[in-house]
Structures are given as C-alpha cells and as structure tokens.
GUZARO-269267 format. One line per field, with one value per residue (C-alpha): residue number from 1; residue in three letters; x, y, z. Coordinates in nm, 4 decimals. Example, Ala and Ser with C-alpha at 12.3 -4.5 7.8 and 13.67 -1.06 7.14 Angstrom:
// GUZARO-269267
n = (1,2)
res = (ALA,SER)
east = (1.2300,1.3670)
north = (-0.4500,-0.1060)
up = (0.7800,0.7140)
This chain:
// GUZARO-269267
n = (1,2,3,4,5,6,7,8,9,10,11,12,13,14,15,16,17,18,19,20,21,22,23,24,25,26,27,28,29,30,31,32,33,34,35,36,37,38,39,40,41,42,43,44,45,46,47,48,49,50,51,52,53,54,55,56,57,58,59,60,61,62,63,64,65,66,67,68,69,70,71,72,73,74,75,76,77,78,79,80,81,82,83,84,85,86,87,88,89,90,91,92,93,94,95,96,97,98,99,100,101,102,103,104,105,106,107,108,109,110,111,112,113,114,115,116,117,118,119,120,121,122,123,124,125,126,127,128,129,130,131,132,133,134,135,136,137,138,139,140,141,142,143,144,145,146,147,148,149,150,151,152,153,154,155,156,157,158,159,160,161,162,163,164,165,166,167,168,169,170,171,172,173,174,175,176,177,178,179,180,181,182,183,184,185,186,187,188,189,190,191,192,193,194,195,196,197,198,199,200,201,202,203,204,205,206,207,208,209,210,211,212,213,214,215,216,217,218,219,220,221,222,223,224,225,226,227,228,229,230,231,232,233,234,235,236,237,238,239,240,241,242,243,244,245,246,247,248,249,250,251,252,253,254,255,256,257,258,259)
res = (UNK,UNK,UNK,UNK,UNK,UNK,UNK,UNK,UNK,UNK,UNK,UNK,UNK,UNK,UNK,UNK,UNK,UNK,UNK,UNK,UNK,UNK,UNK,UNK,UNK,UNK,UNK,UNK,UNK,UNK,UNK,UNK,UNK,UNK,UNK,UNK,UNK,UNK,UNK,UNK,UNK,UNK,UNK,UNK,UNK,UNK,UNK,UNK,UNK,UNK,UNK,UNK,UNK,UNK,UNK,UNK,UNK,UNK,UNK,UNK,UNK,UNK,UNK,UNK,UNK,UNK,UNK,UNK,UNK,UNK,UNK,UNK,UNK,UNK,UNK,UNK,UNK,UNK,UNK,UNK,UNK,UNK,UNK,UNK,UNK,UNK,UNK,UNK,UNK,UNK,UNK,UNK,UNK,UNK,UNK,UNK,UNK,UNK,UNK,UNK,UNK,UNK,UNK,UNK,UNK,UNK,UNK,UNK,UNK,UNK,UNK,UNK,UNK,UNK,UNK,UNK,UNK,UNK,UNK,UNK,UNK,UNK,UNK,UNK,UNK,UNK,UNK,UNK,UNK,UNK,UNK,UNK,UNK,UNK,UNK,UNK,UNK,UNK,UNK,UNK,UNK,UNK,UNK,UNK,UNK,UNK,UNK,UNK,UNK,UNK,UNK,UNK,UNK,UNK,UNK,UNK,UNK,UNK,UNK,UNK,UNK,UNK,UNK,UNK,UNK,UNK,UNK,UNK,UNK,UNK,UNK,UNK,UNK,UNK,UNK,UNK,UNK,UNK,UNK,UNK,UNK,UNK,UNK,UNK,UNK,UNK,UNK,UNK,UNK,UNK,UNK,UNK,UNK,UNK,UNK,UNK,UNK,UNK,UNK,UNK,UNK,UNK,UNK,UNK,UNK,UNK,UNK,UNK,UNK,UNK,UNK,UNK,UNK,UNK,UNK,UNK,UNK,UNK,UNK,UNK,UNK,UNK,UNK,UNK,UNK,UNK,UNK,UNK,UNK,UNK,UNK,UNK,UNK,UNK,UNK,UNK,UNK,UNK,UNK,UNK,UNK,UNK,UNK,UNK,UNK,UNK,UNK,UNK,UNK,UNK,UNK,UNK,UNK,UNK,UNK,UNK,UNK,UNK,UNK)
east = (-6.5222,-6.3293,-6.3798,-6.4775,-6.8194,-6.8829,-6.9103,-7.1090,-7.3705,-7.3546,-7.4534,-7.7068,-7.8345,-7.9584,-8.0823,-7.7683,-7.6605,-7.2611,-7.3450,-7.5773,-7.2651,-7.0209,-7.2184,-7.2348,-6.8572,-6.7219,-6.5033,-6.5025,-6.7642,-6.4352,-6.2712,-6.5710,-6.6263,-6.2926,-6.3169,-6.5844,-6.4062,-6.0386,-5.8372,-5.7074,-5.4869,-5.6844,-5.7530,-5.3241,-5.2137,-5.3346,-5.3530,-5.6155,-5.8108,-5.8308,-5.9406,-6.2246,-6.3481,-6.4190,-6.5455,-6.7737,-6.8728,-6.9573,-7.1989,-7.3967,-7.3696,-7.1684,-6.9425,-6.6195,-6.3810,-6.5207,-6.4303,-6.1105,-5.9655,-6.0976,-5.9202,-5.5803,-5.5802,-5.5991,-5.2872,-5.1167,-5.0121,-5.1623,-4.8688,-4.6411,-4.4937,-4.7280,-4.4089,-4.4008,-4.7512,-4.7266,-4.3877,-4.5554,-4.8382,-4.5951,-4.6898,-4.3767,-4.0865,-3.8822,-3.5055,-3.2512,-2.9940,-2.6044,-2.4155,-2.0731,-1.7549,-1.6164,-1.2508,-1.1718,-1.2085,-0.9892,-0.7343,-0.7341,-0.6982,-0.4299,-0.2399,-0.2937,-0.1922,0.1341,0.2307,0.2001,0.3832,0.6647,0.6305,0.6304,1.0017,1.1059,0.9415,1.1373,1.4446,1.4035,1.3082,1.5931,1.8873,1.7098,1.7607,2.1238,2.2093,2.0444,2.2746,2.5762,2.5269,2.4601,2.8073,2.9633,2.8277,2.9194,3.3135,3.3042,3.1835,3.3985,3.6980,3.6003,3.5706,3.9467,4.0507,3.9308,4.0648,4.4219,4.3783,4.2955,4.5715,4.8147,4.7104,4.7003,5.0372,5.1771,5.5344,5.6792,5.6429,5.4812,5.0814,4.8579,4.6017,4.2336,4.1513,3.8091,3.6444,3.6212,3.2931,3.1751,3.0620,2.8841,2.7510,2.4731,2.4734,2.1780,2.4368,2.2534,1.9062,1.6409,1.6008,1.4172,1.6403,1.5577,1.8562,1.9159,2.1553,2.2773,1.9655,1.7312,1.6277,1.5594,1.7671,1.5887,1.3139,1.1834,1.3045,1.6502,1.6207,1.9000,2.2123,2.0845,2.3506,2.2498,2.5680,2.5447,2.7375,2.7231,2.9709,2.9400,2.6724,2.4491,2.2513,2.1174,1.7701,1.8529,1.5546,1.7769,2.1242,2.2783,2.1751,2.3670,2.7447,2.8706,3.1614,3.2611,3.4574,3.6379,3.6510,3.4630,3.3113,3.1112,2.7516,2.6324,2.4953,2.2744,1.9900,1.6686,1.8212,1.7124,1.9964,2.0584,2.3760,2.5880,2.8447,3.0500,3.3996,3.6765,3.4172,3.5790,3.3295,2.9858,2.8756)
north = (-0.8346,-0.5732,-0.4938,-0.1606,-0.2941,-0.5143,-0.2706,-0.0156,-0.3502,-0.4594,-0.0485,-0.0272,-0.3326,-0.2379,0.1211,0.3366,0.6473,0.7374,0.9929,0.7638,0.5309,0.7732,0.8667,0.4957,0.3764,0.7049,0.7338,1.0205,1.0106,1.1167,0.8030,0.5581,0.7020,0.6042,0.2704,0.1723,0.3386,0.0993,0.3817,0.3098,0.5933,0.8633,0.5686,0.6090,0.3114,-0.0668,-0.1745,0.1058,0.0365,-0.3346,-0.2200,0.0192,-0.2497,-0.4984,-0.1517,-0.1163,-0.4669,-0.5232,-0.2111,-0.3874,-0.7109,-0.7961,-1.1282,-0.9335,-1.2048,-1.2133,-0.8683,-0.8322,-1.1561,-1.0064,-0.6898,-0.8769,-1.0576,-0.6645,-0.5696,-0.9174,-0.8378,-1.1718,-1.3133,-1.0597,-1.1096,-0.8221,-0.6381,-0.5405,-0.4402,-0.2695,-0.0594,0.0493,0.1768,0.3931,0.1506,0.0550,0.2771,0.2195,-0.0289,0.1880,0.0734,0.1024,0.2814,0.0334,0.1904,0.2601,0.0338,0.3042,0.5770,0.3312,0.3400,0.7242,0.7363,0.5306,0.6990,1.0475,0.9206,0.7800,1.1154,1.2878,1.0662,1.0931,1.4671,1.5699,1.4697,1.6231,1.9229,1.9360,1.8669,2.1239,2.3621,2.2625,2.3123,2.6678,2.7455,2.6200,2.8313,3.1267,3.0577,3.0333,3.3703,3.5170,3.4132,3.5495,3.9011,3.8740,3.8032,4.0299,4.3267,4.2248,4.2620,4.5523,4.7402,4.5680,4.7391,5.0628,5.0538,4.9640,5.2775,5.5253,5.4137,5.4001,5.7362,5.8637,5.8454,6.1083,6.1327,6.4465,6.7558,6.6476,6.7401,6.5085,6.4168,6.2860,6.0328,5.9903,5.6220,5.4330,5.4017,5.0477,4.9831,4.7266,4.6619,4.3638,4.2170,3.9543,3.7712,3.4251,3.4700,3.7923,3.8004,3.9978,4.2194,4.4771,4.7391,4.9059,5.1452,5.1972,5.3786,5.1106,5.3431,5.1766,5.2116,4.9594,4.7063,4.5428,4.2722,4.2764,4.1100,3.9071,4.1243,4.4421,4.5605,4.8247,5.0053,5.0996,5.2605,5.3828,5.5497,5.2345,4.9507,4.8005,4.5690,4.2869,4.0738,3.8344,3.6337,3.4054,3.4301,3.2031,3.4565,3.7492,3.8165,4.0911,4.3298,4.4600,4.7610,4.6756,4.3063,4.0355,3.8397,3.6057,3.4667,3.4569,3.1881,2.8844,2.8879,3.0170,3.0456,3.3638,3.5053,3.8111,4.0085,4.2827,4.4978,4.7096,4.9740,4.7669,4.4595,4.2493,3.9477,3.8699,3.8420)
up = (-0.4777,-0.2807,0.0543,0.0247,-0.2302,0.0720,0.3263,0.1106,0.0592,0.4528,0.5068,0.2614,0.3640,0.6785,0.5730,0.7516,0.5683,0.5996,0.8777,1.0666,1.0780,1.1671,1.4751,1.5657,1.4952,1.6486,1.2669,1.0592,0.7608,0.5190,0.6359,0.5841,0.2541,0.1732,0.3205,0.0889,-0.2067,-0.1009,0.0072,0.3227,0.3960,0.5392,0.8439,0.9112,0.8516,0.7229,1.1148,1.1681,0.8677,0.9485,1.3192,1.1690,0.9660,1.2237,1.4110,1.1006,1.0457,1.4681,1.4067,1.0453,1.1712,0.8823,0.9045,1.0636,0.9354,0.5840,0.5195,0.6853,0.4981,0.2224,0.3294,0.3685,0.0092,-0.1475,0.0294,0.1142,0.4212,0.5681,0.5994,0.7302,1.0890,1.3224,1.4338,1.0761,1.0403,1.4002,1.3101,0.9783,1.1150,1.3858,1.6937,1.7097,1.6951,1.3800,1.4663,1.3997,1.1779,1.3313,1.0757,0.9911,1.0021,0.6973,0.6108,0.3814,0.6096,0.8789,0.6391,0.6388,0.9413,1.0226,0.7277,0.9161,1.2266,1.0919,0.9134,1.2603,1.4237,1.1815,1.1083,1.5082,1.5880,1.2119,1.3469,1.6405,1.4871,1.2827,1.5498,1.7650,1.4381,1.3912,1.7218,1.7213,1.4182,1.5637,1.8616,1.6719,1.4363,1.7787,1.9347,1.5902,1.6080,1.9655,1.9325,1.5931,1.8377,2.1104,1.8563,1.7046,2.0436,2.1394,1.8465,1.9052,2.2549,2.1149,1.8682,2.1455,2.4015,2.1151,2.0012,2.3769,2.4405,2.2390,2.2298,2.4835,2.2274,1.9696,1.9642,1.9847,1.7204,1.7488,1.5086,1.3194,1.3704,1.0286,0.9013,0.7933,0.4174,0.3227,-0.0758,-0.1243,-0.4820,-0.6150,-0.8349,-0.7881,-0.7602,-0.5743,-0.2484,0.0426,0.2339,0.5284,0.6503,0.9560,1.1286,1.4237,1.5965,1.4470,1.1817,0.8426,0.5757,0.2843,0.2775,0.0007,-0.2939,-0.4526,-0.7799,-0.9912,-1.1142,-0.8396,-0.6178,-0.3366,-0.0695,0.2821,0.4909,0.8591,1.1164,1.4003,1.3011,1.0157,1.0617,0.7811,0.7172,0.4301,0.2863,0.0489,0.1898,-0.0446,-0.3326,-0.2763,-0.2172,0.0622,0.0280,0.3613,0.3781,0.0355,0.0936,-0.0881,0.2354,-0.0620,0.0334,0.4167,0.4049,0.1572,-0.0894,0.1112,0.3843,0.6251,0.7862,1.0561,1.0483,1.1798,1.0291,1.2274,1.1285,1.0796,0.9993,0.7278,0.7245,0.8232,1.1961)
C-alpha cells in the first residue's frame, strides 16, 4: 500500500478534512493533497516530503515510522548516504566539479609557443637585412648624386674658361631618360619628378614598357624589381633588383645605372 493511501486512511480516520489539517500542520492543502495522491514534488524535495509526513502523522497519531519506511521503499532512497539526500533537496550546496586540463589543448599550446619562439628572431633578422639593404640603396643614390653634381661642376669650370677671344657659350644640362619594361612578369610601379609631383602609379603588366624623362631627377617605386629591366639614358642598366623584391630609386642627367 502506498504511503499516500495511508495517510488519506490515518485522516479519515479521525474525521479531519484536508483544510482542517492544513490549519493544524501549518502545510499547504495543495501539498497534502498531493501527499496522499504520491507526488512529492510540490513539498521541494524528498527530504521535505519525508519531514511533512512525520509532521502529518505527529498531528493523526498515525505510526510516524510506518509511513515514512513505507515512504522510503517507493523511492529507495533508504539507503542513500544523507549528504546525498541533503544536496538534492538544495541543503547542501552542490560539489563543484574541477574542470581537467585538456592534454590536447597542452599540446597546442606548447606547439604555439615553440613557433613564436622560432618565428621572433626570423622576424628580426629579417627586419634587420631590410634595414641593411635600405641602407645600402641609400649610400648608392648618395655617391650617384655626389658624382653627378662632380660632373656638372667639371662641365661649368671647363666651359668657364673660355679661351681669350673666343665667346663663350652656355650649355643646356642633359635631361635624364629612363624607360621601364615588364619583360619578366607585372609589377606595381609609382613615378616621381623632381618637385615630388607624380608622374605614374598603378600596375605594369608582362611585355608593357612605359618612358620618363626629366631635366634633373626621377625618382622610382618598384613592387617586383626583379620583373622589369631599366634603360637609363640609352643604356640597358638590366633588372634593379630580384623577384618581389620592392625597391626605391633615383635617376639623375648623366645617370647610367640605378641608384
């Protein structure tokens, strides 16, 4: 016989209606109706429901024991350790499980780690033989200038000294030429004059040539230097530099190679 037919019995027994007993146990008539009909969960919890039926039974003088052995063979918790029957009734607060760290996720880690610690120093290195070749196409354009302005000195002091008698005659500067041809592959490529203003910007593609030419300075942006080939005032100066390789140059009168 289930619990709930034996406390409906021990009630009617002694003549109590459901709100009569409500009164006296202090517990909700919903709740005792549900007691006696085995469905424990409006009382929150088995540990609640087993309190309101020795509540119940004190109040009929019912046999207290009886019914709540009778309660714990229809859910078999009679057995279970109380910490159990305490946490699942929330009077305990629930153990918390520590999540375990994951060897596959370890793994990852350690694998990112090790790429960082290889790719920082390739970094650098590369930084460091960027900055060197920067360095070094600077000093080129340097000595080219320095030589074209030697040169233009020599002209004017040779030209200055005009024989006795003979009238002397001003000479016009040479301008520089320079003609870019994609014989290898496209490329980006940006051109400027002297004053900074642009002559070109945008994509030369395979078998495109495009000339230049200024009275003192041009000046060169080369996505893929190792694309095109330069002729500088008339003479084939070949590529400035390798495949993808982004290179800055200078062109001045006189200029026979890249600076």
């Amino acid at each position: 016989m289930s619990v709930g037919i034996l406390l409906r019995q021990a009630r009617e027994s002694v003549g109590m209606s459901i709100e009569e007993l409500a009164e006296a146990t202090c517990v909700r008539r919903t709740v005792l109706l549900d007691l006696e009909n085995d469905n424990f969960t409006s009382s929150g919890g088995l540990a609640y429901a087993r309190g309101h039926i020795r509540n119940i039974a004190k109040v009929l003088h019912a046999n207290a024991d009886l019914l709540v052995d009778e309660f714990n063979a229809m859910n078999q918790d009679f057995n279970r350790p109380m910490i159990d029957l305490l946490s699942e009734n929330s009077v305990t607060p629930s153990v918390r499980k520590e999540s375990r760290i994951s060897y596959a996720l370890l793994a990852k880690v350690a694998v990112a780690i090790a790429v960082l610690v290889v790719a920082i120093p390739t970094g650098a290195s590369f930084v460091h033989s960027a900055k060197k070749k920067i360095a070094t196409t600077s000093n080129t354009t340097a000595n080219l200038q320095a030589s074209s302005s030697t040169a233009a000195t020599s002209t004017t002091s040779t030209t200055g000294a005009a024989p006795a008698g003979t009238t002397a005659v001003a000479t016009k500067t040479s301008p520089v030429s320079v003609v870019v041809t994609a014989n290898a592959g496209s490329t980006w490529l940006a051109v400027t004059d002297s004053s900074g203003a642009q002559l070109f910007v945008g994509n030369l593609v395979t078998g495109q040539s495009k000339s230049f030419d200024d009275s003192q300075l041009i000046n060169f942006t080369i996505g893929n230097a190792g694309a095109v080939d330069l002729n500088v005032n008339g003479r084939d100066a070949g590529a400035p530099g390798a495949t993808g390789e982004v290179v800055h140059l200078q062109f001045g009168p006189g200029a026979s190679s890249q600076g």
